[in-house]
ZAMARGU-4260 file (C-alpha; in steps of 0.2 Angstrom, whole numbers, plus 5000, padded with zeros to 4 digits):
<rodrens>
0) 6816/5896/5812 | 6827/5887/5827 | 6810/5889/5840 | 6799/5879/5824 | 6812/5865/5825
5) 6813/5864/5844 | 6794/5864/5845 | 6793/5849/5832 | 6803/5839/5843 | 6798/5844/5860
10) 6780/5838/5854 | 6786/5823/5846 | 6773/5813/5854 | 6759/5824/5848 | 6766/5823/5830
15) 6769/5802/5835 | 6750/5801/5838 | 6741/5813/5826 | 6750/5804/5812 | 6742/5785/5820
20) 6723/5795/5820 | 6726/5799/5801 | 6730/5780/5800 | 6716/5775/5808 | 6704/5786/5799
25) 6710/5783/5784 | 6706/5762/5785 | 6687/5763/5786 | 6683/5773/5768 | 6699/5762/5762
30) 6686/5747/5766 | 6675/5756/5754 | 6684/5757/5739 | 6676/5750/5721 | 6682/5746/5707
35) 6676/5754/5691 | 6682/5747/5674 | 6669/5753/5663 | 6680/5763/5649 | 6666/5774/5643
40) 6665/5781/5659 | 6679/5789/5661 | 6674/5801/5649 | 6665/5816/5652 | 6644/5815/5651
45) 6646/5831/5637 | 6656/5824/5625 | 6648/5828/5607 | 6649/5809/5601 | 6643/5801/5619
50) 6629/5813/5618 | 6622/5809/5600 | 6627/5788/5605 | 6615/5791/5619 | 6602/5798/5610
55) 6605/5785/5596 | 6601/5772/5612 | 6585/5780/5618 | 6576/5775/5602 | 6584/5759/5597
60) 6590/5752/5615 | 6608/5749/5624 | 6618/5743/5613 | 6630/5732/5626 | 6635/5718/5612
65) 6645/5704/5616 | 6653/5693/5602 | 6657/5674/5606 | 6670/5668/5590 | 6669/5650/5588
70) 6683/5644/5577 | 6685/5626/5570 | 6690/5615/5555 | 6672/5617/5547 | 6657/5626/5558
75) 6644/5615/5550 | 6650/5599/5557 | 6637/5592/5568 | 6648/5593/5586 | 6651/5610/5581
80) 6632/5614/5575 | 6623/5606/5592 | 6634/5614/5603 | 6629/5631/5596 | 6610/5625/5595
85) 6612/5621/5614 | 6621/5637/5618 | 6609/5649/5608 | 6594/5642/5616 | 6601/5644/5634
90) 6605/5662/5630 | 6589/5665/5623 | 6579/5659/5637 | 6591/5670/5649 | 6583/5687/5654
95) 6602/5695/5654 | 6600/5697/5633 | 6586/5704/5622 | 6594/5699/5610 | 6602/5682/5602
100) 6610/5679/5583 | 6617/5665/5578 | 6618/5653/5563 | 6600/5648/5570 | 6592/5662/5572
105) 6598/5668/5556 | 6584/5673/5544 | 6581/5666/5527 | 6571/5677/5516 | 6563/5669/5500
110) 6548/5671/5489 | 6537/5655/5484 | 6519/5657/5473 | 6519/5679/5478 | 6522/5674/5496
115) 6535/5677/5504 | 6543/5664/5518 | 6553/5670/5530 | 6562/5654/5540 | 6577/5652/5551
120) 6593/5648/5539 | 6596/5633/5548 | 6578/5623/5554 | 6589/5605/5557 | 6606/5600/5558
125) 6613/5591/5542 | 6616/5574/5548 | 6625/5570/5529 | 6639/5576/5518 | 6626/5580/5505
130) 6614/5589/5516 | 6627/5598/5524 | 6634/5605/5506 | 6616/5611/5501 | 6615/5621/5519
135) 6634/5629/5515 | 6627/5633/5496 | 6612/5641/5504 | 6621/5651/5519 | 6633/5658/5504
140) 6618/5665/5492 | 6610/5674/5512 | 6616/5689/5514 | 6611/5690/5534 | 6621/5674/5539
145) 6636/5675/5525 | 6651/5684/5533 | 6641/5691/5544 | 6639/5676/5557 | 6649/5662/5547
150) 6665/5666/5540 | 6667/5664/5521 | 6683/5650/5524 | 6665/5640/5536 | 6683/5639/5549
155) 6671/5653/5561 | 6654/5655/5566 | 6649/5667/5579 | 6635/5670/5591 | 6629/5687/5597
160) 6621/5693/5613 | 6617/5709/5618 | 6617/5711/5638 | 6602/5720/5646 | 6606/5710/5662
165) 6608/5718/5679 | 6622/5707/5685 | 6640/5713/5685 | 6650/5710/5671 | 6658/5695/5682
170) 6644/5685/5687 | 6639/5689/5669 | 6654/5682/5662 | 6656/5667/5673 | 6636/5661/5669
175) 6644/5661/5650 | 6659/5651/5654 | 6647/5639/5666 | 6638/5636/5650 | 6653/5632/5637
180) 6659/5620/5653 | 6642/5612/5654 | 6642/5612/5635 | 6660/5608/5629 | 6666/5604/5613
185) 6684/5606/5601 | 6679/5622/5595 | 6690/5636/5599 | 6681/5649/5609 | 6684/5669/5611
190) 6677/5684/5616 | 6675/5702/5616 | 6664/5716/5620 | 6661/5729/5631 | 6654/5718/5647
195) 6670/5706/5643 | 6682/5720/5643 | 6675/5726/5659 | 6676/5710/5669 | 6694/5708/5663
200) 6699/5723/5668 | 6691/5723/5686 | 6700/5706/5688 | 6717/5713/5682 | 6716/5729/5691
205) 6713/5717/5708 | 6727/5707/5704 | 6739/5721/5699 | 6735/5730/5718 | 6738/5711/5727
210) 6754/5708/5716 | 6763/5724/5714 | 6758/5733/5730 | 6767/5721/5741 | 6782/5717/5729
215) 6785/5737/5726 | 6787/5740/5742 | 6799/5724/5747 | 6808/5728/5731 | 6809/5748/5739
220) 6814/5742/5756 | 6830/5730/5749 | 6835/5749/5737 | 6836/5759/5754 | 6846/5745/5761
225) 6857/5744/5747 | 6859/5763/5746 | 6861/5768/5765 | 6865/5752/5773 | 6854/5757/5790
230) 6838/5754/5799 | 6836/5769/5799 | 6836/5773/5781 | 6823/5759/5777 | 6809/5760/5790
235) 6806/5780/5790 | 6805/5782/5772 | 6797/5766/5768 | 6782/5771/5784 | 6779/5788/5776
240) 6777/5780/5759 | 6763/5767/5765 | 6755/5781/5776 | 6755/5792/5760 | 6744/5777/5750
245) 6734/5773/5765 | 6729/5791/5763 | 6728/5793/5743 | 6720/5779/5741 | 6706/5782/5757
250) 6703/5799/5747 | 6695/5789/5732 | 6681/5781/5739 | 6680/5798/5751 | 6678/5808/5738
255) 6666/5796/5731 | 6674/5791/5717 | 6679/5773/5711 | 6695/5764/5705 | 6699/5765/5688
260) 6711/5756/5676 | 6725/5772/5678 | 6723/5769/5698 | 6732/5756/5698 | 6748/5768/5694
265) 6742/5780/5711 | 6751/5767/5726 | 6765/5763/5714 | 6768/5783/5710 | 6768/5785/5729
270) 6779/5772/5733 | 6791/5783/5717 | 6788/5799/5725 | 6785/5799/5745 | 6802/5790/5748
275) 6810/5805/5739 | 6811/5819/5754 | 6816/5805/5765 | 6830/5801/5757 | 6837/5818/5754
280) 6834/5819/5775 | 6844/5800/5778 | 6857/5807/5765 | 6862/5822/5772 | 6862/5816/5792
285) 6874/5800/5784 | 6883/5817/5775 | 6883/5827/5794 | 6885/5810/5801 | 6904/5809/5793
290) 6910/5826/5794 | 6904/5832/5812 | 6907/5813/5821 | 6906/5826/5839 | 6889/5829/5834
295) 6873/5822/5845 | 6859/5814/5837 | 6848/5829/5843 | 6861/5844/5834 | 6862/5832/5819
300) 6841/5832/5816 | 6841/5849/5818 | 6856/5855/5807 | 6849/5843/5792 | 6830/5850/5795
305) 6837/5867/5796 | 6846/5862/5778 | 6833/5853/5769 | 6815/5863/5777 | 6816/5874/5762
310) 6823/5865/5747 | 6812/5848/5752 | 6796/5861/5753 | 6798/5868/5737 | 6804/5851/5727
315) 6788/5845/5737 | 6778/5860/5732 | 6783/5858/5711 | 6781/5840/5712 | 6765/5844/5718
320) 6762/5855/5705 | 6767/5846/5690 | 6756/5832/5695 | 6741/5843/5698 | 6742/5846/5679
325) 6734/5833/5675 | 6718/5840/5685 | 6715/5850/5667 | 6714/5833/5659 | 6700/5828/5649
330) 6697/5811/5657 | 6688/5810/5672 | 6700/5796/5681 | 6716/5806/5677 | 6709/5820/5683
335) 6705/5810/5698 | 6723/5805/5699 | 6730/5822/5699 | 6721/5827/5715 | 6724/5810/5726
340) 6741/5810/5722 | 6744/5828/5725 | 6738/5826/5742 | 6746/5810/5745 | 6762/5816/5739
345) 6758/5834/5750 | 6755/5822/5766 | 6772/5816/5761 | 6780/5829/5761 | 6772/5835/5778
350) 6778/5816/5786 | 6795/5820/5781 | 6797/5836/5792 | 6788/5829/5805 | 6788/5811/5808
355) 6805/5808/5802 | 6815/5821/5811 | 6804/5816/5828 | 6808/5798/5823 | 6826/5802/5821
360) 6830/5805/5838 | 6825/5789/5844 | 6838/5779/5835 | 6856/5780/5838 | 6870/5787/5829
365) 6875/5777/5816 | 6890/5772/5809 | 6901/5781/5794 | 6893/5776/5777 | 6906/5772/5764
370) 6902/5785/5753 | 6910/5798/5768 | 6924/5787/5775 | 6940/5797/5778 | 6949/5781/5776
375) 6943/5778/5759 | 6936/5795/5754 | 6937/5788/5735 | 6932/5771/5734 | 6917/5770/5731
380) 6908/5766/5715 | 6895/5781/5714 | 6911/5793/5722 | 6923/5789/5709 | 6910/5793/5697
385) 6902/5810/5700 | 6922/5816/5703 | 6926/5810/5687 | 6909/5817/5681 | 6912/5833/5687
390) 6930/5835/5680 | 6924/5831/5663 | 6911/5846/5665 | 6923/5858/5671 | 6936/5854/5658
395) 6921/5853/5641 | 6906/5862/5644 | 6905/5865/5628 | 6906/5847/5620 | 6893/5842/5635
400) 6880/5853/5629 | 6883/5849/5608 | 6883/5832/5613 | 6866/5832/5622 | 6859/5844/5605
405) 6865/5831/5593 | 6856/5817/5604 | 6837/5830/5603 | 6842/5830/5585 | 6842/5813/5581
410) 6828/5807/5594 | 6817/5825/5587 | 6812/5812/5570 | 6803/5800/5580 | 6790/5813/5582
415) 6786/5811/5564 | 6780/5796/5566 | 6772/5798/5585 | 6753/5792/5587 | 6738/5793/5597
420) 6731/5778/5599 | 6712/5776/5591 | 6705/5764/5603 | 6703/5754/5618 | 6709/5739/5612
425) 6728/5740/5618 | 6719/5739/5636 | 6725/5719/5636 | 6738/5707/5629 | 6739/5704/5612
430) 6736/5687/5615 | 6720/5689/5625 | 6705/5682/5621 | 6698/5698/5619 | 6712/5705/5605
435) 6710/5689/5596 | 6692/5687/5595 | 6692/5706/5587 | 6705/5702/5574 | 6695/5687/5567
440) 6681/5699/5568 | 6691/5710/5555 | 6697/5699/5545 | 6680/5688/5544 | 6666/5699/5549
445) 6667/5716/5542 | 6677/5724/5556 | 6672/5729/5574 | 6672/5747/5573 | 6653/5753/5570
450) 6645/5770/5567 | 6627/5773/5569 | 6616/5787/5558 | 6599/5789/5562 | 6586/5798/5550
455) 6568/5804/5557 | 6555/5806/5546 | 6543/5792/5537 | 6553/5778/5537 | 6541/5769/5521
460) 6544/5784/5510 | 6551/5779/5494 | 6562/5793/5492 | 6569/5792/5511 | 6572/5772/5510
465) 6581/5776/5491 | 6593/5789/5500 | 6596/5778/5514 | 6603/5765/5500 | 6612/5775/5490
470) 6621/5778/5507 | 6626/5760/5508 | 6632/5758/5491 | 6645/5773/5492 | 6650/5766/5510
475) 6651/5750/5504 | 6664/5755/5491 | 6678/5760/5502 | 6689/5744/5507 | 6689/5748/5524
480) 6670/5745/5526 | 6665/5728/5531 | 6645/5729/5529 | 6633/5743/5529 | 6614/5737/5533
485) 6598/5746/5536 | 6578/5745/5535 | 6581/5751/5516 | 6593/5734/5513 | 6582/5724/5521
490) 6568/5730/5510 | 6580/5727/5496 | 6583/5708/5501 | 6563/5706/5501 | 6561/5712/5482
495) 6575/5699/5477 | 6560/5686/5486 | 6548/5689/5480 | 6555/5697/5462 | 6561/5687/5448
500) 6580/5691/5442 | 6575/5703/5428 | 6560/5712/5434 | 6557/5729/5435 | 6558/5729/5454
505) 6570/5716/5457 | 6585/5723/5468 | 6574/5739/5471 | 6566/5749/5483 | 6548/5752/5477
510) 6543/5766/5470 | 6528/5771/5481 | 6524/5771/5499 | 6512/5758/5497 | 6522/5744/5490
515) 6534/5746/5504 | 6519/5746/5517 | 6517/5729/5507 | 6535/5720/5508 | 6531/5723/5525
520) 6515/5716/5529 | 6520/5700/5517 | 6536/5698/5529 | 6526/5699/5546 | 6514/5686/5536
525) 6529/5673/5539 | 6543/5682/5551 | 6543/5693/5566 | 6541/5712/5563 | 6555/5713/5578
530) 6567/5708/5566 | 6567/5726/5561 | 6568/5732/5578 | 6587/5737/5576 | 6584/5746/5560
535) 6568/5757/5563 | 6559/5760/5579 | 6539/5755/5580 | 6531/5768/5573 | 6542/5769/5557
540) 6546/5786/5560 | 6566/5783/5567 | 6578/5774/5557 | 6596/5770/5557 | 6611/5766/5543
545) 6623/5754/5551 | 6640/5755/5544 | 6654/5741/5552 | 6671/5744/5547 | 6691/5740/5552
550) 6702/5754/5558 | 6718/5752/5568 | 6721/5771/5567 | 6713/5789/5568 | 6717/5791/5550
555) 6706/5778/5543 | 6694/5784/5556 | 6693/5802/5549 | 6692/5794/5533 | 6677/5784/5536
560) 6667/5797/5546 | 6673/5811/5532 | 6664/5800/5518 | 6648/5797/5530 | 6647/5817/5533
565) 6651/5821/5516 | 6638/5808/5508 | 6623/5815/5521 | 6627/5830/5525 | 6614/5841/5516
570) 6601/5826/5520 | 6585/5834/5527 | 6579/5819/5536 | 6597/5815/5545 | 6596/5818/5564
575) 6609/5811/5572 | 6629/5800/5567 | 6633/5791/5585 | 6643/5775/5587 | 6656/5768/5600
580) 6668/5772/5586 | 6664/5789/5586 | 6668/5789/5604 | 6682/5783/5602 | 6688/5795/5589
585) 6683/5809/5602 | 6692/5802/5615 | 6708/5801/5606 | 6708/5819/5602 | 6703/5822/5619
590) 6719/5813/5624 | 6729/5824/5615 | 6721/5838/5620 | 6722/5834/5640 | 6740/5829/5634
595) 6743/5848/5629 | 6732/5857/5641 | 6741/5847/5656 | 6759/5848/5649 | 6757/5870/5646
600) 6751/5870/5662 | 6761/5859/5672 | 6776/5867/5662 | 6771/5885/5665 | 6767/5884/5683
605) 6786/5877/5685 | 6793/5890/5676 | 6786/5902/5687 | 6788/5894/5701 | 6807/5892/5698
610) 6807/5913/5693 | 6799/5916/5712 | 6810/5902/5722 | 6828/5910/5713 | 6822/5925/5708
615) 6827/5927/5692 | 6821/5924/5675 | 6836/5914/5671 | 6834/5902/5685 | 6819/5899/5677
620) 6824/5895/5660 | 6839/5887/5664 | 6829/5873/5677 | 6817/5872/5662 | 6831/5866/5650
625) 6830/5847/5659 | 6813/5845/5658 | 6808/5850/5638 | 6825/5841/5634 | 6818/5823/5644
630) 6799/5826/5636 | 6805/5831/5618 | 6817/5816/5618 | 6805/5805/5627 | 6789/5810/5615
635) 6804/5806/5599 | 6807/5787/5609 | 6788/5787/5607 | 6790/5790/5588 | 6805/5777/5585
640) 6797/5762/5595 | 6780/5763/5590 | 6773/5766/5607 | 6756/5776/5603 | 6749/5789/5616
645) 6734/5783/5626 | 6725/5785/5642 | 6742/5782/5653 | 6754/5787/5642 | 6745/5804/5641
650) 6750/5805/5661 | 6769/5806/5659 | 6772/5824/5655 | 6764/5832/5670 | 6772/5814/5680
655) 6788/5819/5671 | 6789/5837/5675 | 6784/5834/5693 | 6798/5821/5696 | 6813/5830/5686
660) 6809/5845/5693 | 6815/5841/5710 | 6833/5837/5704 | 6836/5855/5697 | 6829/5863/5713
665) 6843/5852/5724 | 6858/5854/5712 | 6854/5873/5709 | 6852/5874/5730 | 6867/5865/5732
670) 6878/5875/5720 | 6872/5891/5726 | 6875/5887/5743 | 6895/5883/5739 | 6896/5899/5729
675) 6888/5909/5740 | 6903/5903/5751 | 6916/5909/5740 | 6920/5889/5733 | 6927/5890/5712
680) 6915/5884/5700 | 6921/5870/5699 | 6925/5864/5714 | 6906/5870/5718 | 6899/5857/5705
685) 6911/5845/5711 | 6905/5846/5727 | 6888/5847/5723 | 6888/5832/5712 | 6897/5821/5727
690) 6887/5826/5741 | 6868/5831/5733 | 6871/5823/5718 | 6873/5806/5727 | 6855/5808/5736
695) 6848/5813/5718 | 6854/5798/5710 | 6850/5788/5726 | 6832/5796/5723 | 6829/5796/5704
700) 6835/5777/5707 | 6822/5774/5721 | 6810/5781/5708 | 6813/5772/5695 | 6815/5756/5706
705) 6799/5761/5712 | 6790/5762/5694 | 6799/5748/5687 | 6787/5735/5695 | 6775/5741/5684
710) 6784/5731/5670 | 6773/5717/5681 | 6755/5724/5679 | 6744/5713/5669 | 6741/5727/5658
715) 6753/5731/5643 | 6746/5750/5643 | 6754/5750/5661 | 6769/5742/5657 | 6774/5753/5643
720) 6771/5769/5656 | 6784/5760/5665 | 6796/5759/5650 | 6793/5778/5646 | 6794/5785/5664
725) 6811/5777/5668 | 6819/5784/5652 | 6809/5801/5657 | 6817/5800/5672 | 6835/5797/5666
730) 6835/5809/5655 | 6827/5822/5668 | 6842/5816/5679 | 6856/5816/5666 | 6851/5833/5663
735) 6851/5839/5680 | 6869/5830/5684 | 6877/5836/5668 | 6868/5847/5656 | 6864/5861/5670
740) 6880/5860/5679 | 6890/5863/5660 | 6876/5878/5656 | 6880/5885/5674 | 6899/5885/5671
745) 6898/5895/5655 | 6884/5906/5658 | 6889/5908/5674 | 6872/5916/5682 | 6868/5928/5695
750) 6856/5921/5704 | 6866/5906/5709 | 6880/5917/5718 | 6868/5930/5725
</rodrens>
């Protein structure tokens, strides 16, 4: 063991210069890194409701809408109305969009003499107060602009596009702003959709790397000051942590892969995480430092090396392990995650017994910390502290462990009331464009959540269409429903054309085949048979119900998608329920499910790994004790705040269990160490809380320093990680300091004194 050591630092200048050719290879795939903040991506290509979305989309087009919310004190005032006239026809002469709806491109279906005249619901803008009453009158009785594009309070209008356009989502986006600049007006403009959401994000996630990469690690460099008060103690930790995201960071784009939205948390988590072997390293030389002052430079490297090479491989190796959990996630970029970070966190782990013990010996010895000064052996702050700590665990085991079950108690009825998130929408600020703009959709427009049901079969049979209706009205019923239309609504709207009130076919779908064939043929006399094109495909042998609705949960969801499969389930001619909305349902449950599947395995793996590093059972389930205490109690917090769980939240078990682990492994090493040498239990956990419990504090605080400068992120899902991993992390620690020592000192166990 004493020949590795020696050769380490005998060969310090090959270890020196491997580790600068990592750097250097590491830059040029660095430079090839892309972003990649399309949201329906991340899920995998064989999900059940992005397959039958897809096929949905092969017959009817790319559905890639945008919605453009125009608010004012009245959207027929004439400012109001040109402005949209100017803006709907430069969109319509743009190749980007295949399609364009707005208040005058609206249609106005109505029967004159037997004909029927189809005309756009606004041909002129009112110049007068009586012409522009008659135009709200008619808007109100047209079912295809009322509540649909204007709002029933006339206080929003809306204009929508649909993107075929091969620009990126921010050149597309910034054509639309040049437009409302070159066309300006009061109105009161927001946006949302896909393409918006997208461009939002990329710019966030480029922001959030220039922001909180450069202040994470200042703010990480001023901690290790703080903490150890040496040069020495900030430029080797803080260097292996910015090798470690050179190198998890070059393995995304070398792996061919893209940034996502959730790696943003991959530079942050490694400025959380590498650090943590290197301190436990400047700790214990600052530890030798004081009590062997005789010492050289050279014995001291060694003698910590010698002490750390095991416990600081295996903390390194759990840490590893828990993080990999989240490989058997459902999501493709937390999946992603869970390898880059491994590695990056397994490169750190190799840096800190190799280039800090060769870097070590370069530097001077230093002068007594504080913390080990004979002169003041109990002044300080954190000494005083664990001392006291430590009596108070030796004296009331007992109490310790009944007061830590009456806090799981009380947090355990949060998880009544714990959620998954149904959406994407919590992706930005609540007072974002984007967030506003979809809460005046469902509250004015029927909703923004859609589900699409295509039927094959002849789309001008009577009996089909009638079906297809009844399907509407039952939909329509429920209150969370906003509008439900399809070919067989529109078919409806032309018999109220060319029908009086009180005939036999008013309101109706014809009886025969033909008389449908007809509605048709009078509409295209007058209108554009593409108007159709979203309903029923070409050859009238494709159809689809379209059923908009409001949801802010997976219940309402259920609901909703229960009634549609209930209503159509025995329909012979139904082929097909898709929808972003259905995806979205999918991918909630797959984020429970990649919750579960990465938390059993993340657990398991720790529980055996702990069993084979003591061996013993009890080790085992004693070191597991921290972990489901901090993720019970943190899931509870979930329940009690209102925090929903989403795609970063769904990372923090396997994060969690990585990260807390590592403080059982030191304390349990630590105390078995002093038992092993005949030290009283409790002298052995006070001695183990003053001397490794500093560095685990001095860690889980580097950590938590580390992840708090998420709470700066531009994105509130981002933030909230934050929020939940610091408390994850206290209660990991608080367990490790406390809870294990005051189980160890009644139970006594085996494996600690063998």
């Amino acid at each position: 063991m004493e020949e590795k050591e020696i050769f380490i630092l005998k060969h310090k200048w090959l270890i020196i210069t491997l580790t600068v050719l990592i750097i250097i290879a590491c830059i040029f795939p660095l430079m090839k890194t892309t972003i990649n903040s399309d949201l329906m991506s991340y899920l995998p290509d064989d999900m059940p409701s992005k397959i039958n979305n897809d096929k949905i989309e092969q017959v009817f087009g790319k559905s890639d809408p945008l919605l453009i919310v125009f608010e004012t004190d009245d959207v027929l005032n004439e400012s109001t109305l040109k402005r949209i006239q100017a803006l709907s026809k430069e969109f319509n002469r743009m190749k980007d969009f295949d399609m364009v709806m707005s208040l005058f491109d609206t249609k106005s279906i109505k029967g004159e003499d037997g004909a029927m005249l189809v005309n756009p619901v606004l041909k002129r803008i009112p110049k007068s107060e009586s012409r522009r009453e008659k135009l709200r009158e008619e808007i109100k009785t047209n079912e295809l602009a009322y509540k649909l594009i204007v709002s029933e309070d006339f206080r929003y209008t809306i204009i929508i596009l649909n993107s075929v356009s091969k620009k990126t989502d921010i050149e597309l986006m910034s054509i639309i702003y040049d437009l409302f600049e070159k066309y300006p007006g009061n109105e009161t403009i927001s946006i949302n959709g896909q393409a918006f959401l997208r461009a939002e994000a990329n710019n966030k996630i480029s922001r959030d790397f220039m922001i909180l990469l450069p202040i994470g690690m200042l703010i990480m460099a001023i901690f290790l000051w703080v903490s150890f008060k040496e040069k020495r103690g900030v430029l080797l930790p803080t260097f292996v942590v910015a090798i470690s995201i050179i190198i998890a960071m070059a393995l995304i784009p070398l792996l061919g892969w893209q940034l996502s939205i959730i790696g943003v948390l991959i530079p942050i988590m490694m400025i959380a995480i590498a650090n943590d072997y290197g301190i436990h390293f400047i700790a214990k030389y600052q530890e030798l430092n004081a009590k062997h002052p005789d010492m050289t430079m050279n014995q001291i490297v060694k003698e910590v090396t010698l002490y750390l090479k095991k416990p600081v491989i295996l903390t390194g190796i759990t840490t590893i392990v828990g993080i990999s959990g989240l490989v058997t996630h459902v999501m493709l970029p937390a999946k992603q995650m869970g390898v880059v970070t491994a590695v990056g966190v397994a490169f750190a782990l190799l840096l800190s017994l190799t280039f800090i013990p060769v870097m070590m010996v370069f530097f001077k010895k230093g002068k007594v910390h504080n913390s080990f000064s004979k002169n003041k052996p109990e002044n300080g702050f954190l000494n005083k502290l664990l001392s006291n700590l430590a009596n108070i665990i030796a004296k009331r085991p007992r109490q310790i462990i009944y007061a830590f079950i009456s806090f799981l108690v009380i947090v355990v009825f949060g998880l009544v009331q714990f959620n998954i998130a149904s959406d994407f929408d919590s992706i930005l600020p609540k007072n974002h464009s984007y967030n506003i703009s979809l809460n005046i959709a469902n509250k004015h427009f029927g909703g923004t959540k859609n589900i699409s049901v295509m039927f094959e079969g002849d789309m001008k049979d009577p009996e089909i269409l009638k079906r297809m209706d009844y399907y509407e009205q039952e939909l329509e019923i429920m209150p969370e429903v906003g509008t439900v239309n399809s070919i067989a609504s529109m078919i409806r709207i032309m018999s109220r054309a060319i029908n009086d009130p009180g005939e036999e076919f008013y309101d109706k779908i014809p009886d025969t085949r033909e008389a449908v064939a007809q509605y048709l043929e009078l509409y295209s006399m007058s209108g554009d048979p593409e108007d159709f094109e979203d309903f029923v495909d070409f050859d009238y042998t494709k159809a689809v119900v379209l059923i908009q609705y409001q949801a802010d949960n997976l219940k309402t969801i259920n609901k909703i998608v229960d009634k549609v499969k209930t209503l159509m389930a025995k329909d012979k001619n139904l082929s097909v329920i898709g929808g972003i909305s259905l995806i979205d349902k999918d991918l909630s449950q797959a984020i429970a499910i990649g919750q579960r599947d990465s938390l059993i395995f993340a657990f398991f793996a720790i529980l055996i790994l702990l069993m084979i590093i003591f061996k013993s059972k009890a080790a085992g389930l004693i070191g597991s004790f921290p972990l489901l205490f901090a993720l019970v109690c943190t899931f509870g917090i979930m329940g009690w705040t209102g925090i929903e769980l989403n795609i970063v939240t769904a990372l923090l078990s396997s994060i969690s269990i990585g990260l807390g682990v590592d403080y059982t492994i030191h304390i349990f090493w630590r105390l078995k160490s002093e038992l092993k040498s005949g030290t009283p239990y409790a002298e052995a956990i006070s001695i183990s809380l003053k001397t490794t419990g500093r560095g685990i504090i001095i860690n889980a605080f580097s950590v938590i320093v580390g992840f708090s400068i998420l709470f700066l992120s531009a994105f509130p899902l981002i933030q909230t990680f934050a929020f939940l991993i610091i408390i994850s992390i206290l209660l990991c620690l608080a367990s490790a300091l406390i809870l294990i020592p005051a189980i160890c000192i009644l139970t006594k166990p085996k494996f600690l004194e063998k």
